[in-house]
C-alpha positions as CSV (number, residue, x, y, z in Angstrom):
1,X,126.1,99.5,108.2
2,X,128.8,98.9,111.0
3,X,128.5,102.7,112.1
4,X,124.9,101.5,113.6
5,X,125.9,98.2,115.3
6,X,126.6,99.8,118.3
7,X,123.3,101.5,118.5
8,X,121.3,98.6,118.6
9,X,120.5,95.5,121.6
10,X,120.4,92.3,119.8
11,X,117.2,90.0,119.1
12,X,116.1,88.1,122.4
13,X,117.1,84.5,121.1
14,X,115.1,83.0,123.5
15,X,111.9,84.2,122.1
16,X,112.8,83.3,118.2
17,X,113.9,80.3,116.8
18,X,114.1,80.6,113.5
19,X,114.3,76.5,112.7
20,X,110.8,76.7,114.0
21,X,109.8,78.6,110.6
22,X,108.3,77.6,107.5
23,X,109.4,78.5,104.3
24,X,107.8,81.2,102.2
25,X,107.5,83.2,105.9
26,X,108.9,86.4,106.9
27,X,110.4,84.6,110.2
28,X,112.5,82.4,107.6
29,X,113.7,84.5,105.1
30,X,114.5,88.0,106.7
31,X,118.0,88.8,108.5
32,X,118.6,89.1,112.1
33,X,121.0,91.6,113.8
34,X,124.0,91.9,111.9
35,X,123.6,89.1,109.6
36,X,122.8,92.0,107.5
37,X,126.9,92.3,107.1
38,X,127.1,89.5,104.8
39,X,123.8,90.2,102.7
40,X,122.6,92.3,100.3
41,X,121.3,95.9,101.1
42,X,117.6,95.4,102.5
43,X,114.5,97.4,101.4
44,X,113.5,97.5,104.5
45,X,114.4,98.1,108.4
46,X,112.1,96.8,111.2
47,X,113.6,98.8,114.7
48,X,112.1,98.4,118.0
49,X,111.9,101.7,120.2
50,X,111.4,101.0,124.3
51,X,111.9,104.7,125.1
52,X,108.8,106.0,127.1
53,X,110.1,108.2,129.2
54,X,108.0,110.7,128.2
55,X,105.2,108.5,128.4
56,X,101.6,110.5,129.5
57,X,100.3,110.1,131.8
58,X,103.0,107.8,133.4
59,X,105.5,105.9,132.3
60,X,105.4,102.5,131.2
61,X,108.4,99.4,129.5
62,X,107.7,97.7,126.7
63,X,108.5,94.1,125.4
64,X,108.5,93.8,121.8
65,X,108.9,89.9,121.8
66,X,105.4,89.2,121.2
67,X,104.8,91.7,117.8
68,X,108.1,90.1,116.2
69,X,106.8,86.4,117.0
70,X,103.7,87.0,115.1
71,X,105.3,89.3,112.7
72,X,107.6,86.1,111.7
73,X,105.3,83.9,111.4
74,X,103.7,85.7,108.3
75,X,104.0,85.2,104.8
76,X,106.8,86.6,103.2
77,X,107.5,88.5,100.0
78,X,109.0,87.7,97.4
79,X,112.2,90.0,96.5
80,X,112.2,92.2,99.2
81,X,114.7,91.9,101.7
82,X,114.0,92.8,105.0
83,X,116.6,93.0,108.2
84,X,115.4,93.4,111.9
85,X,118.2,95.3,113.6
86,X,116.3,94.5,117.3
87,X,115.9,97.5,119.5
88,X,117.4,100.9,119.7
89,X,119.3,101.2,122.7
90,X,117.9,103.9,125.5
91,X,120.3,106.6,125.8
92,X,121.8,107.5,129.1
93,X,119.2,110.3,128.6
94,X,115.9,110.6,126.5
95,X,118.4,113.2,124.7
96,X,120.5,110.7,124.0
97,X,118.5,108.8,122.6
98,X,116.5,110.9,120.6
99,X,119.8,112.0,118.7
100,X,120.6,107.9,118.4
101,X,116.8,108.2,116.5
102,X,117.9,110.9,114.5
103,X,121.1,109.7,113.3
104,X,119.9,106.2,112.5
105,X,117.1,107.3,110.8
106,X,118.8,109.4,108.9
107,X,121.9,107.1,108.1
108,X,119.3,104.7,107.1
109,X,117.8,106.5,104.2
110,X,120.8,107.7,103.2
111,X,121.5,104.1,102.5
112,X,117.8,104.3,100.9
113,X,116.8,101.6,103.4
114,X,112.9,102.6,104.9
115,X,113.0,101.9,108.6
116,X,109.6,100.8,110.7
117,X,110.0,101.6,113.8
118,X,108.0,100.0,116.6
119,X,107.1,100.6,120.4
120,X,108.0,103.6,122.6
121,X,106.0,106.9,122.5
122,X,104.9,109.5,120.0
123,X,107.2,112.1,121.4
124,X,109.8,109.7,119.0
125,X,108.1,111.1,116.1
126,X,109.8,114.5,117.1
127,X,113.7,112.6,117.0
128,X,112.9,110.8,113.6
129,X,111.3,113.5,112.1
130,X,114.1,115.5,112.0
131,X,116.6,112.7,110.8
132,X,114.6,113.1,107.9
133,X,114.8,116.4,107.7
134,X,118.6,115.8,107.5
135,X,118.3,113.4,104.8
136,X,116.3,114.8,102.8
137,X,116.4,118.8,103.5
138,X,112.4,118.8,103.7
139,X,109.9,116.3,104.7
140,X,106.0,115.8,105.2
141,X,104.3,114.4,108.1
142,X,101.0,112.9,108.6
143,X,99.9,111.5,111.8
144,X,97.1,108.9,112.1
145,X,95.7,109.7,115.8
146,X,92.5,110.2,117.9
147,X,93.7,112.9,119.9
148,X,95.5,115.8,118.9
149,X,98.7,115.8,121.2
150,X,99.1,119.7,121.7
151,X,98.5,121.2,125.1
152,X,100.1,123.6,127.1
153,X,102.5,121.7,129.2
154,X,105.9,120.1,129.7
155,X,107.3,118.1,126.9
156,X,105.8,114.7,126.5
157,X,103.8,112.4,124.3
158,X,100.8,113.9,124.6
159,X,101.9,117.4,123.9
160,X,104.9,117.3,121.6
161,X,103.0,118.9,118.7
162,X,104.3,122.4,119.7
163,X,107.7,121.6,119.5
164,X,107.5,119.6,116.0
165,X,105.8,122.8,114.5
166,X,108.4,124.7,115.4
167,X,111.0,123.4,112.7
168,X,111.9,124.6,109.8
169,X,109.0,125.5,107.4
170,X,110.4,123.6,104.6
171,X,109.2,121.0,106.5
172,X,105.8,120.5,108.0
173,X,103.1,118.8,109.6
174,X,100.3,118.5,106.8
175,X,97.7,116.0,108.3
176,X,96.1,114.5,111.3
177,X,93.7,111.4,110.2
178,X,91.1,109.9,112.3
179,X,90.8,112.4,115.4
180,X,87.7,111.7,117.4
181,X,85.7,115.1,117.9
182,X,84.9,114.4,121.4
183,X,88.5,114.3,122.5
184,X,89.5,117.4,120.5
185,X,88.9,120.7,121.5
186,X,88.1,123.5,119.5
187,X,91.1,125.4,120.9
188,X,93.3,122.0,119.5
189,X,91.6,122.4,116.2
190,X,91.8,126.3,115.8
191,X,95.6,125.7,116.4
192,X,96.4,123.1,113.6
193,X,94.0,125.8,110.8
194,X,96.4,128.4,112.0
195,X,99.7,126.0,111.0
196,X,97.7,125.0,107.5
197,X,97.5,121.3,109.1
198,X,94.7,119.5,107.4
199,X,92.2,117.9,110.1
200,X,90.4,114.3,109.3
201,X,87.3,113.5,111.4
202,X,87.3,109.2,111.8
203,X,84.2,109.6,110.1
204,X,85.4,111.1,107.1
205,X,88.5,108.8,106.7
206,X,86.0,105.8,107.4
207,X,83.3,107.1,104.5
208,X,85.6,107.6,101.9
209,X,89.0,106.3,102.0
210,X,89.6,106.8,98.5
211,X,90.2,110.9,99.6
212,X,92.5,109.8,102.1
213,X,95.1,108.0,99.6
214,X,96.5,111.3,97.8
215,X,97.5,112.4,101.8
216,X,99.5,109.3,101.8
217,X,101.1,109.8,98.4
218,X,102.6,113.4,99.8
219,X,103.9,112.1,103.1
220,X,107.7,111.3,104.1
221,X,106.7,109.7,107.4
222,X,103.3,107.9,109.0
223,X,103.4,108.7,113.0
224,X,100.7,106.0,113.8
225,X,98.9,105.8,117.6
226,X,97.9,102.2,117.9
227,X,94.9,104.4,120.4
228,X,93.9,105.2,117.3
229,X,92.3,101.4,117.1
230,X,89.3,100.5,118.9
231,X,90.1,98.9,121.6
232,X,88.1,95.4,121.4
233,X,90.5,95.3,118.5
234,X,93.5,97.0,119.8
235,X,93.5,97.1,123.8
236,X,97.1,97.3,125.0
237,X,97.6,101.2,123.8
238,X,97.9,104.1,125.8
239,X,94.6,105.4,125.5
240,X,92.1,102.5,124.9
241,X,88.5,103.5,123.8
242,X,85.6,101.5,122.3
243,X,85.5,103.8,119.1
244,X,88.4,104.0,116.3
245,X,89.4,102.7,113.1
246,X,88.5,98.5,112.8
247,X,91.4,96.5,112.3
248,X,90.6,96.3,108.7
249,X,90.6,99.7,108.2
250,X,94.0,100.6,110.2
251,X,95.2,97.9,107.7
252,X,94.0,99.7,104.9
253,X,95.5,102.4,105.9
254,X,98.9,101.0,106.8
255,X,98.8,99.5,103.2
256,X,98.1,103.2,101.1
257,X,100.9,104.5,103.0
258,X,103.3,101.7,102.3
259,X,101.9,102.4,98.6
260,X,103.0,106.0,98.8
261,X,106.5,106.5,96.6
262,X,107.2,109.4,98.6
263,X,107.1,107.5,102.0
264,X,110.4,107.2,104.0
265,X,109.4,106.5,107.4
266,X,106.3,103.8,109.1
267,X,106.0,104.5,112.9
268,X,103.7,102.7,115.4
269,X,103.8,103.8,118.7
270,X,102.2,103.9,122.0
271,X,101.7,100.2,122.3
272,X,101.5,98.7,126.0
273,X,103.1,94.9,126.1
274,X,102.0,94.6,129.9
275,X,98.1,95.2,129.0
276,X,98.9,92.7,126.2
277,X,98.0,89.6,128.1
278,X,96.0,88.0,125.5
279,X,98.4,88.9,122.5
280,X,95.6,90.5,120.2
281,X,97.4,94.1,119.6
282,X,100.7,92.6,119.2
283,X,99.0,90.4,116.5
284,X,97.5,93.7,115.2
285,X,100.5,95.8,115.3
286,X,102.5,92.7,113.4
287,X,99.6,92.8,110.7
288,X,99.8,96.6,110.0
289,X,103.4,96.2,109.4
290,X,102.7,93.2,107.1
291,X,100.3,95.9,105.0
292,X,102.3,98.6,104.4
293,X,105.3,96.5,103.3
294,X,102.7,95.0,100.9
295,X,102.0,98.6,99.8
296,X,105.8,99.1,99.2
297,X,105.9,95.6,96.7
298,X,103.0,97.0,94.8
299,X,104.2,100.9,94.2
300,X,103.9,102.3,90.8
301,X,106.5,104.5,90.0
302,X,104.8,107.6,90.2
303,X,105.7,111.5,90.8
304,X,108.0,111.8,92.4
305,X,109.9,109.0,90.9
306,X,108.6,109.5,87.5
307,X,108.4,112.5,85.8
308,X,104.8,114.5,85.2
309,X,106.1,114.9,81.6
310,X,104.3,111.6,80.0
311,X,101.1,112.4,82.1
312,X,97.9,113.9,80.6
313,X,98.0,117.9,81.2
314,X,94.7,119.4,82.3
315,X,94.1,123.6,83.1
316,X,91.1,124.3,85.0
317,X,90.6,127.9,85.1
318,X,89.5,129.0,88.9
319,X,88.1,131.9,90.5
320,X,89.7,132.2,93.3
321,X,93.6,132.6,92.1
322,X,94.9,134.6,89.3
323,X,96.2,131.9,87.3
324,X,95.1,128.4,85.9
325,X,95.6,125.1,88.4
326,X,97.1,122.3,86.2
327,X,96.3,119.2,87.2
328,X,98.2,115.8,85.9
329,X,96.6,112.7,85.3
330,X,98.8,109.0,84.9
331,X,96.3,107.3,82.7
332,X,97.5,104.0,83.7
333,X,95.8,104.5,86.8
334,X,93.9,107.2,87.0
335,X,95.7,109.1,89.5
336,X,95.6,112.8,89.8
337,X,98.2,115.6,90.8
338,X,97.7,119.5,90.9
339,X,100.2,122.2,90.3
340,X,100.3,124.9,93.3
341,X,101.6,128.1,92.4
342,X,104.4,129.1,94.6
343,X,104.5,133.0,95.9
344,X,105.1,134.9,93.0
345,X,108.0,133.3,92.1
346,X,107.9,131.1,88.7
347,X,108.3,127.6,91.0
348,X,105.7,125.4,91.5
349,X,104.8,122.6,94.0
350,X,103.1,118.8,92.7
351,X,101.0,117.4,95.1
352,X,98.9,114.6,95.0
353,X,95.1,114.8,94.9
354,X,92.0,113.2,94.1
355,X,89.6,112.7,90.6
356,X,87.2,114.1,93.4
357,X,89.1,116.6,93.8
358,X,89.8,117.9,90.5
359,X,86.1,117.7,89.5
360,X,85.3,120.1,92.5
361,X,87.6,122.0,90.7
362,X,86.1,121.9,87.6
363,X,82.6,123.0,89.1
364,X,84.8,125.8,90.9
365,X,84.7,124.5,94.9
366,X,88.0,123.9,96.4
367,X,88.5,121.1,98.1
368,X,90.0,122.0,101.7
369,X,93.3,120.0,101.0
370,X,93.8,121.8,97.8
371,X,93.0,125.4,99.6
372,X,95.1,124.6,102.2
373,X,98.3,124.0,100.3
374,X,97.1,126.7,98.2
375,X,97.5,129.4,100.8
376,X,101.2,127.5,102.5
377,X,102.6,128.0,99.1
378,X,101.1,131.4,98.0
């Protein structure tokens, strides 16, 4: 880990006195800085981003004090080793410090260490994105948002969508969860069907969340707007609004994605310390990060880390393709998986899906997630 110590400005110890915690609490039991040299390797990384430069539509700073001094005073978990490494240093240039993203995130899971990052602007998702994509050759994104950032304009955070489907197509963009109709335009939304990226009305994600885990069991990396909180429960974001996911339900979220086996990378950005008077979306911020490290303490081993070869093997014959789908069921928990034919080639591609799914299957629809990967990997 010393190749990263320059990278990083330490904790402000003014605003954390770790005497003033109680036992059995995050602020108490995880590292600091480079305490991390004489520990054990931690599960996981919390990193504070202040870039905004390309903040839209102006810039703003951020002050991350207030989300770690809740953060630490939550309860803690039990063998799960956590470091804070403070804040990523702003480059001399946003270039600069989008290659210090790049590299750290990808040093990081290299050392199989899952970093949350939190503060600066979504643009970031662009940098870490792609030290994924040097970890891991290819990587799937999902982005929780009410907006779809994609316009035709200079680089920034609200249009940086262009640019991040422009990679390499072994690695992709595959969701956007919880965009609000009224700020999306059908131009937007034509765009993402044309790149295969599966669209999620609020709505939808709020009815049934249950079809919204198997998204989360595919994904690498979460990009999460905070905007994407209402804001009587989230106000300090970027764009406030009185719709959006409740607290309870970002939470939920945050949680199934932490769950996810696959997942690499937790992201919350777009968070405004200076509209943060009363403290409520820090609070919020430090509670999603508490879920979806409770989702990693309660994974369960699955595909991709366990082999489909102990599952129950299912063929559903289908209509629309030429050959069976196989689905793949862990009966210890009922979770599905479906087999996508790839090209004409003998390879196939797992991914996740629902028991709503398969039985749409079964009465020969096809949900639009399963269509959609159908015709990426065709």
């Amino acid at each position: 880990m010393e190749e990263l110590k320059g990278y990083f400005d330490s904790i402000n110890a003014d605003s954390f006195n770790r005497n003033l915690c109680n036992e059995g609490f995050i602020g108490k039991s995880l590292e600091l800085d480079w305490e991390l040299q004489k520990s054990p390797k931690p599960t996981v990384a919390i990193i504070g981003l202040t870039e905004t430069r390309n903040a839209f539509p102006q810039k703003y700073s951020v002050n991350l004090d207030a989300v770690r001094s809740y953060l630490y005073q939550l309860a803690g978990f039990n063998k799960l080793m956590m470091v804070d490494m403070g804040n990523l240093k702003m480059g001399e240039t946003i270039k600069d410090t989008y290659a210090s993203l790049s590299f750290v995130t990808n040093y990081l899971l290299n050392q199989q260490i899952i970093p949350i990052y939190i503060g600066g602007t979504q643009d970031n998702t662009l940098p870490i994105f792609q030290g994924i994509e040097q970890a891991l050759g290819e990587a799937e994104l999902t982005l929780i948002d009410s907006r779809i950032d994609h316009v035709e304009d200079d680089f920034h955070a609200a249009s940086y969508l262009g640019s991040l489907l422009k990679l390499g197509k072994k690695s992709i963009l595959s969701s956007v969860i919880g965009y609000q109709s009224y700020f999306v335009s059908n131009q937007q939304l034509r765009f993402l069907a044309d790149q295969l990226v599966e669209t999620v009305r609020l709505g939808a994600v709020r009815s049934n969340m249950n079809q919204i885990e198997p998204v989360f069991r595919d994904a690498d990396m979460v990009s999460f707007d905070v905007s994407a909180i209402r804001q009587p429960d989230c106000p300090a974001t970027s764009f406030p609004g009185p719709n959006g996911f409740y607290n309870e339900e970002a939470c939920q979220l945050a949680y199934l994605a932490g769950l996810s086996d696959k997942m690499k990378v937790f992201a919350l950005f777009e968070y405004q310390s200076e509209k943060d008077g009363s403290g409520q979306s820090a609070h919020t911020i430090a509670q999603l990060i508490w879920h979806f490290i409770s989702g990693i303490t309660h994974r369960k081993g699955d595909f991709p880390v366990k082999d489909t070869s102990s599952y129950k093997k299912i063929f559903v014959k289908f209509d629309r393709i030429d050959t069976d789908l196989v689905f793949y069921q862990n009966s210890s928990n009922h979770r599905f998986w479906v087999e996508i034919p790839v090209g004409k080639t003998d390879e196939k591609r797992i991914i996740a899906c629902s028991e709503r799914d398969y039985l749409d299957i079964c009465n020969n629809e096809i949900p639009e997630r399963i269509w959609i990967n159908i015709q990426r990997y065709l």
